[in-house]
C-alpha positions in Angstrom: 5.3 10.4 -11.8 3.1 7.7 -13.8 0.2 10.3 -14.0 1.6 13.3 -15.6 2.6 11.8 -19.0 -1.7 11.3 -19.6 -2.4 15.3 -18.4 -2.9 18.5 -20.4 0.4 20.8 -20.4 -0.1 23.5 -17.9 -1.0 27.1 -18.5 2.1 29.4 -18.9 3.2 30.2 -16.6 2.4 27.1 -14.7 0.9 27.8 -11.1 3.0 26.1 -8.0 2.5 22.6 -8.1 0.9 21.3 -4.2 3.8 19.1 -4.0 6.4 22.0 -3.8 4.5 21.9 0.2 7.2 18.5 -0.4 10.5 20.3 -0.5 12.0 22.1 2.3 13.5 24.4 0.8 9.8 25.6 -0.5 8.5 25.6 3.0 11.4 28.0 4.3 10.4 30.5 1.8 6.8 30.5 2.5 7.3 31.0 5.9 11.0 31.3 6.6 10.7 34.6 7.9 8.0 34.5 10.4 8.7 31.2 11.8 11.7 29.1 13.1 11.0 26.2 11.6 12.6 22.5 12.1 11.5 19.6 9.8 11.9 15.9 10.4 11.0 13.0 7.5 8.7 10.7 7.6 7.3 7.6 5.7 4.1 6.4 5.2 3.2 2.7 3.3 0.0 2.4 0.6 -0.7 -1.0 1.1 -3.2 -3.1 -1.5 -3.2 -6.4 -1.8 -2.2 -6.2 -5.2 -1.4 -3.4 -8.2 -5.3 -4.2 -9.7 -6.7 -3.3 -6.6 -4.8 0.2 -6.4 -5.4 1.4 -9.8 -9.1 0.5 -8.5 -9.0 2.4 -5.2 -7.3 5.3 -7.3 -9.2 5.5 -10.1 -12.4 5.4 -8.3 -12.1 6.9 -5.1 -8.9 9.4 -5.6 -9.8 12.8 -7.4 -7.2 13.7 -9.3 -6.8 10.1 -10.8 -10.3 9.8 -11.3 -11.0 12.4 -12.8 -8.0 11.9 -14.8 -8.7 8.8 -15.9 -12.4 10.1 -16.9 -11.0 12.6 -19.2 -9.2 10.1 -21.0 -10.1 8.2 -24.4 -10.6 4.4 -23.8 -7.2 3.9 -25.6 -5.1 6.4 -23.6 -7.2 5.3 -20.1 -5.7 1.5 -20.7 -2.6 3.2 -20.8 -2.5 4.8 -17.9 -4.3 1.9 -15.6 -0.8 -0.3 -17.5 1.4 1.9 -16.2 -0.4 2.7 -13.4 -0.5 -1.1 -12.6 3.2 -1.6 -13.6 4.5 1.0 -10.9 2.9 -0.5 -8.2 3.9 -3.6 -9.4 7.3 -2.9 -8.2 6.5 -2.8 -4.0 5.5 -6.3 -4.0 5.3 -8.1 -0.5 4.7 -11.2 0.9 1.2 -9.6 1.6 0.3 -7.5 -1.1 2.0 -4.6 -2.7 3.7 -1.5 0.2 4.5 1.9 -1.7 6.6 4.0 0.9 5.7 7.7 0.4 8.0 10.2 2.2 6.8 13.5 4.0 8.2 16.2 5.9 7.0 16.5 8.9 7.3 20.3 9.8 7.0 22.3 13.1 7.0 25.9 13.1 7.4 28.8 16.1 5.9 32.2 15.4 9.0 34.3 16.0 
C-alpha cells in the first residue's frame, strides 16, 4: 500500500481495517452463520490519463488521501505524491494509465 508508510501507527489494539470487508475468509465470519453465502471476484480499472492526474484526483477529491496528504509536512507530502505517482506509473496504456482493483462480489441467503 503506497499510503500507509506516510500514516500515524494505529492505536493498540488496532481496530479492523475496512479492507478486511476484502478477504473471504473475513466475510464468512461476520456472517457465516446466518447466511449461506457464495462469492464470485471481480475487477474494476482506475483509469487516468496519466499518474499526475491521479495523485490529483486522489489528493483532492479522495478522503482519506486528502486528508492524508493535508496532514503532512511539505517535505513528507512530496514524498508521498512521488510514490504515489511512481505506482501508478506502472499501469501504463496506450491511453493513459488502468490500475485493476479486485473485489469480491458477495451474495448471501438468510438461512
Amino acid at each position: 500500500m503506497v499510503m500507509k508508510p506516510y500514516m500515524a501507527p494505529p492505536p493498540t489494539p488496532a481496530p479492523p481495517s475496512p479492507f478486511e470487508w476484502g478477504r473471504t475468509e473475513r466475510i464468512e465470519e461476520l456472517l457465516g452463520k446466518d447466511f449461506d453465502l457464495a462469492f464470485e471476484k471481480g475487477v474494476s480499472f482506475y483509469r487516468e490519463p496519466n499518474a499526475e492526474a491521479a495523485w490529483e484526483t486522489f489528493s483532492t477529491g479522495y478522503g482519506p488521501t486528502r486528508a492524508l496528504a493535508a496532514s503532512l509536512d511539505e517535505s513528507r507530502r512530496a514524498e508521498l505524491r512521488r510514490d504515489f505517482v511512481a505506482f501508478h506509473e506502472g499501469f501504463p496504456t496506450p491511453l493513459g494509465i488502468c490500475v485493476p482493483r479486485e473485489y469480491w462480489v458477495t451474495r448471501g441467503i438468510r438461512r
